[in-house]
N, C-alpha and C positions, 0 to 999 in steps of 0.2 A: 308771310310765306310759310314760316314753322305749322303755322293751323294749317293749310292747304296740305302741307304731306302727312301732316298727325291725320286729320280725316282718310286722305288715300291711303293709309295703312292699317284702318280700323278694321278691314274684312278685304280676305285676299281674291273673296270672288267677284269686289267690286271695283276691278280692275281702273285704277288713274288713267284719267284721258288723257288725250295728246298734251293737251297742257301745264297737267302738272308735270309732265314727262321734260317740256319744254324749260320751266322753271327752274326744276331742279339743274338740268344742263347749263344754262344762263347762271345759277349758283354756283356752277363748279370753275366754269370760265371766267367768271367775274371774281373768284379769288384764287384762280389758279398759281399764278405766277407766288403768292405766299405759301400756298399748299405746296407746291411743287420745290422751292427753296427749302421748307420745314421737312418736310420729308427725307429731303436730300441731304440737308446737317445731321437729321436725327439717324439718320441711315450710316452715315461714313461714323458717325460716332460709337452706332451699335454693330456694324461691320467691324470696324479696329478692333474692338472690345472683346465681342464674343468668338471674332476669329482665332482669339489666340487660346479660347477654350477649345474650339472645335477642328483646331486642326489637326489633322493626323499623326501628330506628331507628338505633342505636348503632354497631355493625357496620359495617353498611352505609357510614356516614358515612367512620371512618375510614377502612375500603378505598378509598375515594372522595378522601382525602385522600393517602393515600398512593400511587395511584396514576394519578387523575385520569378513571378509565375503568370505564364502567358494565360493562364486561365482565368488567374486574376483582371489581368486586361480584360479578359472578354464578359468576366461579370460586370465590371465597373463600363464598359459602352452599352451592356445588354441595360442596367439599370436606367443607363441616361438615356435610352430609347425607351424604356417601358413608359418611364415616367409620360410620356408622349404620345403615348397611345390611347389613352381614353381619356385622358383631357380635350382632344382636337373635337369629341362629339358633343360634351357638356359643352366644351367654349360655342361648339355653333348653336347647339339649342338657347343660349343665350343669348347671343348674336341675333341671331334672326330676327327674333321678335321686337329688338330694342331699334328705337327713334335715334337715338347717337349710340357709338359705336366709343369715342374716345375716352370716354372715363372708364369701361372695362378695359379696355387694352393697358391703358395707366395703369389698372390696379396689378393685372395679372404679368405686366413688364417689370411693373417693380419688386414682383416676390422672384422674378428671374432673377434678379440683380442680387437680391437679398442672399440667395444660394451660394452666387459664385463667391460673396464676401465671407462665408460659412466658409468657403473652400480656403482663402486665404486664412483665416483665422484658426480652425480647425490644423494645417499646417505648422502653425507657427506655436501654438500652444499646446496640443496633445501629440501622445506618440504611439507605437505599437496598434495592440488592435482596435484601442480606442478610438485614433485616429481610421485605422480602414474604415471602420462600422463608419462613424460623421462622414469621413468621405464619400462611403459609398450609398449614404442617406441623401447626401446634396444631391448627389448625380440623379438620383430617383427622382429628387422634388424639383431640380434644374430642368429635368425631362419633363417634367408634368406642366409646369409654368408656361416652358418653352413652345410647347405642344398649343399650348390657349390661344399664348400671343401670336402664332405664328398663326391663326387662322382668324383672332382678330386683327391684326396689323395688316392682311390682305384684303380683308375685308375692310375695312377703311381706305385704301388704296383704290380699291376696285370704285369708292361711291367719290372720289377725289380726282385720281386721274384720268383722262381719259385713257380710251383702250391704246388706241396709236400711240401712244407718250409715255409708257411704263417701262416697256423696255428700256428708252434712253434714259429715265432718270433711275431705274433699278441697275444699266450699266457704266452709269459714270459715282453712283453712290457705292457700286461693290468695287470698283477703280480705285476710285479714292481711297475708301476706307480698307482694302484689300494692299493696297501701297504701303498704307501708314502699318499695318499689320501685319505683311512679311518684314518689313524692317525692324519692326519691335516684336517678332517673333526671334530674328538674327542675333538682333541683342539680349534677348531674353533667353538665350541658347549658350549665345559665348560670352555675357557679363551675369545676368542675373543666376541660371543654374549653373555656372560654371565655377561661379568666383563664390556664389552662396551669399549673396547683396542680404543687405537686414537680418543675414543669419539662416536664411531659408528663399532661396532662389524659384524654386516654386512660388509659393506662399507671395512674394513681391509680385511675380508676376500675375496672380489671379487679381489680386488686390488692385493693380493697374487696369484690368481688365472693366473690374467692379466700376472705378473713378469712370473710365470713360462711357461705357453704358450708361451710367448713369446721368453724365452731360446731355448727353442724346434724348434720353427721356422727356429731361427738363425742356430741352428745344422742342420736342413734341407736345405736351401741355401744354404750353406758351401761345404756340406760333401756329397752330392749325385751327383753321375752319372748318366747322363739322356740319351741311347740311339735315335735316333730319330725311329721313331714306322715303323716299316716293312711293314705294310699298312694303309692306310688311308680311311675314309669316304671321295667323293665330300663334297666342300660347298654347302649347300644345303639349302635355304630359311626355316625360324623355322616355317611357318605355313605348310608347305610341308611334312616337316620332322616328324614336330605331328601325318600328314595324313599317316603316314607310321607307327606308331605302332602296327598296327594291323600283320603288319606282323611277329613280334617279338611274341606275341599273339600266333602266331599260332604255336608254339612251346611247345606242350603240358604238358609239365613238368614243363616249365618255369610259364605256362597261370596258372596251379593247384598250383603252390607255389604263384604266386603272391595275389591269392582269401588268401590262408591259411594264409599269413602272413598279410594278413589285417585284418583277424578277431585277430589274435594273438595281432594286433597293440592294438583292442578295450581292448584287458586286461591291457594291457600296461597304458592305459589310468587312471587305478587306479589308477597308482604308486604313485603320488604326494598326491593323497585324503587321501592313507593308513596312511599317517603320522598324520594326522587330525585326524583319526578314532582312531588310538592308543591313539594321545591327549585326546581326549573326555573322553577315558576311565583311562587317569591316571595323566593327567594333562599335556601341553602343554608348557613344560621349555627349557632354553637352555641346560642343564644336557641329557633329553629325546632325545632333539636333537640329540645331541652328539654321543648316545648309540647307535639311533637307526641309524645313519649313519653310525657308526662304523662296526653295525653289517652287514647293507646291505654291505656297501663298501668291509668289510674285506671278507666276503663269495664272491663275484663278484670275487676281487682280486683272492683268493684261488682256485677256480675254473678254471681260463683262461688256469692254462698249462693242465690241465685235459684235458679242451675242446679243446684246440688247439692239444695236441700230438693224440686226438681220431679223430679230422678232417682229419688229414695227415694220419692216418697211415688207416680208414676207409671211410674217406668222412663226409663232414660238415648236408648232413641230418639226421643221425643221431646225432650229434651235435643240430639239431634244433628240433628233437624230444625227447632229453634229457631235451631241456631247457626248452619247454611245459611243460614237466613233472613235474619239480620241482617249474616250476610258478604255477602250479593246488595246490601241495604239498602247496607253500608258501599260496595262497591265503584259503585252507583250516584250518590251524593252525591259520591264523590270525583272522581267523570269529569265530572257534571253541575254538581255544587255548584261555590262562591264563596267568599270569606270565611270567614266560623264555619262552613259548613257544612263546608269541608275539616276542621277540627277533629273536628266532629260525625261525617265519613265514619271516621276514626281510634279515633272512640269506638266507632260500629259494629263495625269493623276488632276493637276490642279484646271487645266482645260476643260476636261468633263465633267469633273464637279460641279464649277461655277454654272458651264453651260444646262447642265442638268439639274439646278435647285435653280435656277433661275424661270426656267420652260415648267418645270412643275406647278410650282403656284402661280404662273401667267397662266400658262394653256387652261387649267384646269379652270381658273372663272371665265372660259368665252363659251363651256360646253353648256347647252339649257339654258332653265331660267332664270335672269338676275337672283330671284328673291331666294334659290336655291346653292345662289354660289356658297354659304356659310357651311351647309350641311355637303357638297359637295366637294369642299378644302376638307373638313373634320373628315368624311370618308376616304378621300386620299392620303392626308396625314395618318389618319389610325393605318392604315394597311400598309404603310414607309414604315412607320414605327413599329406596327406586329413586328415585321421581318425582321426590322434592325435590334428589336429587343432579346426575339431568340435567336438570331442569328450569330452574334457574338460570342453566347455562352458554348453553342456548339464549335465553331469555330475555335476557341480558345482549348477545349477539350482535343477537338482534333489534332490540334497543333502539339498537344503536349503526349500524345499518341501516335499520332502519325506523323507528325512533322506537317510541313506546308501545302506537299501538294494534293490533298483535297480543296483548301479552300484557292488555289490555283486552276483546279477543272473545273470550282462552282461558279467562281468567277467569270473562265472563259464562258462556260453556258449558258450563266442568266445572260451574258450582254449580247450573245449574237442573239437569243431566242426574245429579248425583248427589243432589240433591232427588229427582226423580222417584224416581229406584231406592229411596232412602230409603222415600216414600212406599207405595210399587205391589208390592217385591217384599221387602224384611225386616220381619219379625213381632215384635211386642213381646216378648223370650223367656222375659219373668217369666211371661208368661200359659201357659208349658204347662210352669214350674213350678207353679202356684198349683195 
């Protein structure tokens, strides 16, 4: 079988006939049920793990500790997006052309991993500026790694599960492992940085972070079936292949979602500030921590099989038009609201998150052509990532100048304006498969 799709990938204008088309299918089927499990272990293991890097919460905090300056915050998220930004294009020009997909995503998973133990270690060993500079080195190179994997780990997905079936195993893997991760964010808020476990409550909880990633990895090496891909891209020189985006572009569903979900990203760009803001107004502890991690993590979590059985059974843009909706919701309770309802804005907060990185890397492999989904995920990653790289630094600038509400009107206006687009100008694009 492997010779069958090495020959149908040798030249992309000699298009696989129905049958190798067929094989590869009857290959994904016929080891679905282990693809589908391994995914799902390696998933809840690297959900737990990196959720408690990437919540809005966590991060932020300690930058804030360490340096006392909301500007700080916003250099140290603008790094960890840059890093993310021009990897997603290199990852796919590598992608594309390659017969298996799993031993790059291994490699570029495991220098993710490599980072966040930098982070722990770096914590625990150095102090003052020495530490910021390593710190804010990891976040650059955690960005760049993360940036890889994240366009080959969907791309592996994409040649594994079927289309229908992604959402339920991408919402009961961010369930899962979204569960295990607001609870050991809780704890990580009121025992690890509160009590200062091993001497540095940070520092334990990255390291925890490290341990389980890395389970997750190992169950992905292991336990997955990798067909070889039914067609391939030429190798193709990467300034060449740049020069070709436009053709992708020209794919009008695709060209309207990619505008909408960069204005989307500029909301996104709150998420780390909002935990400052709630500080400011109630005091900035590890307890606060805790809550309000709990409460974004546990709504994310609660949310996924929602969003994922509503992908499959309807198509993932409405999945990214629900998740607009309830980031508008969260960031309105939070400006407006009180009490519980700050909680409650966080739980919104964690509703459109989910909702919204979930419909991202779905939608985005149904627009076009298979062989172009690689360079497709790298052009919508780079353009999440431009945003979210300079958007921080300004943000954290403004904040230390103006106070909040600028990035409170940026907020409101990327979401309803990439609403609109969402609504008015991308097409459901199962509907001109069916």
């Amino acid at each position: 079988m492997s010779e069958v799709f090495a020959s149908a990938g040798d030249d992309k204008e000699a298009l696989p006939d129905t049958d190798v088309w067929e094989r590869h299918r009857a290959f994904m089927e016929a080891n679905l049920r282990r693809n589908y499990t391994t995914n799902l272990t390696h998933g809840v293991f690297g959900m737990t793990g990196f959720r408690l890097i990437y919540a809005p919460t966590i991060i932020p905090a300690y930058l804030y500790l360490l340096t006392g300056s909301a500007a700080a915050v916003g250099l140290g998220t603008a790094l960890l997006q840059l890093g993310g930004t021009i990897s997603p294009i290199l990852s796919g020009a590598q992608v594309e052309s390659r017969k298996r997909i799993l031993p790059y995503a291994i490699t570029v998973g495991s220098m993710m991993r490599v980072m966040v133990l930098a982070l722990a270690l770096a914590a625990w060993a150095l102090e003052g500026t020495t530490l910021l500079v390593v710190t804010l080195a990891s976040f650059l190179l955690l960005g760049f790694f993360s940036g890889a994997q994240r366009v080959a780990f969907q791309m592996l997905m994409a040649k594994l599960i079927p289309i229908d079936r992604r959402g339920r195993l991408q919402g009961i893997r961010n369930m899962v492992g979204g569960l295990i991760a607001a609870g050991l964010a809780w704890v990580a808020g009121h025992y690890f940085i509160e009590r200062e476990w091993l001497g540095n409550g940070y520092a334990t909880t990255f390291l925890l972070a490290f341990v389980l990633t890395s389970i997750g990895l190992v169950v992905l090496k292991t336990g997955i079936r990798e067909p070889d891909a039914p067609r391939l891209r030429p190798v193709t020189p990467l300034r060449e292949r740049i020069g070709q985006f436009g053709e992708l572009l020209q794919h009008r569903d695709f060209r309207a979602f990619l505008m909408a979900h960069g204005l989307a990203a500029i909301a996104r760009v709150g998420l780390p500030f909002w935990t400052l803001y709630v500080g400011d107004r109630l005091g900035l502890d590890g307890a606060l921590i805790g809550s309000l991690s709990l409460a974004f993590l546990a709504a994310d979590t609660m949310s996924n099989l929602v969003w994922g059985s509503l992908g499959d059974r309807i198509g993932f843009r409405a999945v990214y038009l629900g998740a607009l909706a309830s980031s508008l919701t969260g960031v309105l309770l939070l400006v407006f609201g009180d009490g519980w309802l700050l909680y409650a804005s966080f739980a919104f907060l964690g509703f459109g998150f989910s909702g919204w990185m979930m419909a991202a890397v779905t939608l985005v492999l149904e627009f076009g052509e298979h062989e172009d989904i690689p360079m497709r995920l790298a052009l919508t990653t780079s353009v999440e990532g431009g945003v979210s790289s300079i958007g921080p630094v300004l943000v954290g600038l403004s904040i230390a100048a103006l106070g909040y509400a600028p990035l409170i009107v940026a907020a409101f206006a990327s979401l309803i304006a990439s609403l609109a687009l969402m609504i008015w100008r991308v097409r459901e694009p199962r509907a001109s498969i069916r």
